[in-house]
C-alpha positions as CSV (number, residue, x, y, z in Angstrom):
1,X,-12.2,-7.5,-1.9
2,X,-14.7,-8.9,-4.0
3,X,-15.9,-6.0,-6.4
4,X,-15.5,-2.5,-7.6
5,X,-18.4,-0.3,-6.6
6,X,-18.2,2.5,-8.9
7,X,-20.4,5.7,-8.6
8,X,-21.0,8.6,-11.2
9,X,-22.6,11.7,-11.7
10,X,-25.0,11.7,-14.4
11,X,-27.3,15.1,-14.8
12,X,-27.3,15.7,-11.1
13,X,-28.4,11.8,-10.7
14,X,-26.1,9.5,-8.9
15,X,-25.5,6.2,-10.6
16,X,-23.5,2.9,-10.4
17,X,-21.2,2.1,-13.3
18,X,-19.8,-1.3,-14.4
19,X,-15.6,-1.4,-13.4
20,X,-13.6,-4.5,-13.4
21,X,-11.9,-5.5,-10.2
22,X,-8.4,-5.3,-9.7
23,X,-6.4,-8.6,-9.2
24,X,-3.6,-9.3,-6.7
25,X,-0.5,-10.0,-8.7
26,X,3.5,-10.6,-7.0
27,X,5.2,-7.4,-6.3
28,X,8.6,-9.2,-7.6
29,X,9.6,-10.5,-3.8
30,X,8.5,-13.2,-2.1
31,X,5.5,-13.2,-0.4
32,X,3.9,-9.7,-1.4
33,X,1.7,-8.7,-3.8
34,X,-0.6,-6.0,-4.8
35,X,-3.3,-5.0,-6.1
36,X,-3.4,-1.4,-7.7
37,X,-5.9,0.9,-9.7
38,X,-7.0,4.5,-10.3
39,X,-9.7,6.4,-9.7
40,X,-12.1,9.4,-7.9
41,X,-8.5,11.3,-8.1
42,X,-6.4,9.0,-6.2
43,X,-3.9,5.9,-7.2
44,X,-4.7,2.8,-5.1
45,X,-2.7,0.1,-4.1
46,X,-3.1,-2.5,-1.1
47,X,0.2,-4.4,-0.2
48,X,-0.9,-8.3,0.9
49,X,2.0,-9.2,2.8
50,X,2.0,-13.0,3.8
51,X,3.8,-14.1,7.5
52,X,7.5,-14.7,6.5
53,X,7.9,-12.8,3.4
54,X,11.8,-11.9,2.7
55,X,12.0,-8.1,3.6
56,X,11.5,-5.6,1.3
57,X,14.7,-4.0,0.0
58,X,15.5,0.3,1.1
59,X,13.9,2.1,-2.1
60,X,12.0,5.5,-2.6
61,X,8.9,6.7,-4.2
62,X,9.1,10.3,-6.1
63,X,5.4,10.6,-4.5
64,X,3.8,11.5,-1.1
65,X,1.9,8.7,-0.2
66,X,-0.5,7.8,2.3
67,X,-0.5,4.5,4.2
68,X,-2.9,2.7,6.6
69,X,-2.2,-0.7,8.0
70,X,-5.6,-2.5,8.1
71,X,-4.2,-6.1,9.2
72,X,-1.5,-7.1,10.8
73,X,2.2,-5.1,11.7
74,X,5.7,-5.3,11.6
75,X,8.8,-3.3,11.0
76,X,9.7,-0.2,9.3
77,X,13.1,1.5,8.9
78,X,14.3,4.8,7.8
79,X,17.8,5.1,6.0
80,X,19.6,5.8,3.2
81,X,19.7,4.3,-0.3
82,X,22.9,2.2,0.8
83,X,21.9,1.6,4.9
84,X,19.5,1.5,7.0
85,X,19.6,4.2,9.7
86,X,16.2,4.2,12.4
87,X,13.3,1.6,12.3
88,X,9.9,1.8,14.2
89,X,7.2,-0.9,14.9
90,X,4.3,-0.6,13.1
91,X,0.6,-2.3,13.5
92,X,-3.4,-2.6,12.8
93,X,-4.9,0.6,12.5
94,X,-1.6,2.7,12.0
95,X,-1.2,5.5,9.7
96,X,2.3,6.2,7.7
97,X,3.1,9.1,5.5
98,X,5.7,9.2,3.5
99,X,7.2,12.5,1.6
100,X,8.4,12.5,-1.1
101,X,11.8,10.5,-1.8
102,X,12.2,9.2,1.6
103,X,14.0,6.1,1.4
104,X,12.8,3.2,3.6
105,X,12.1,-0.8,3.6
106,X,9.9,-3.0,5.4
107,X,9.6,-6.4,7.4
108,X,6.6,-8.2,8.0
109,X,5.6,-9.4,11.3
110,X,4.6,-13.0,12.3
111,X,1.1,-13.0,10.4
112,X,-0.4,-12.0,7.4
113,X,-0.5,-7.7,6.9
114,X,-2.1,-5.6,4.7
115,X,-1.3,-2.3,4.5
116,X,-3.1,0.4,1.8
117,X,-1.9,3.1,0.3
118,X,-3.3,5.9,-2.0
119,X,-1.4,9.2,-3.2
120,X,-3.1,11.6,-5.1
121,X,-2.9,12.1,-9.5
């Protein structure tokens, strides 16, 4: 991503207004970062996950969220906070929902993924 295109409403006239774009920055384990922002009603974020990245630890979001995997694939598994208990295979052009407080954890897959996600404020 190179810019942030974003539109308004002024007295029934569309219109662009300046926003700053987001930067990737780590996500605290090796090999994934983020970028995240807010707007039009939804909370953005888009995980850059690079080809050997240490696996993302079992952890839960008090949020639905909505996920769609626009590069690359991998594994994700289903469990509890203290074991893993079911995995699936997941890849380019896959959609994942997740309820509320579902635990789960991820492992990339031999190239690069990106997978974004948006949940609504």
């Amino acid at each position: 991503m190179s810019k942030h295109i974003h539109m308004i409403e002024q007295s029934g006239i569309s219109a662009f207004k300046d926003a700053e774009m987001p930067q990737f920055t780590s996500a605290d384990f090796p090999g994934w970062d983020s970028i995240q922002t807010e707007g039009a009603g939804v909370f953005f974020f888009l995980f850059r996950v690079a080809a050997g990245a240490e696996e993302f630890p079992l952890h839960a979001a008090p949020d639905a969220f909505l996920g769609y995997v626009a590069k690359g694939g991998g594994t994700l598994y289903a469990g509890s906070s203290e074991e893993k208990t079911d995995h699936v295979e997941f890849s380019e052009g896959d959609l994942i929902s997740f309820d509320p407080n579902t635990q789960h954890a991820w492992k990339n897959g031999d190239a690069e993924t990106k997978i974004l996600f948006v949940k609504a404020l």
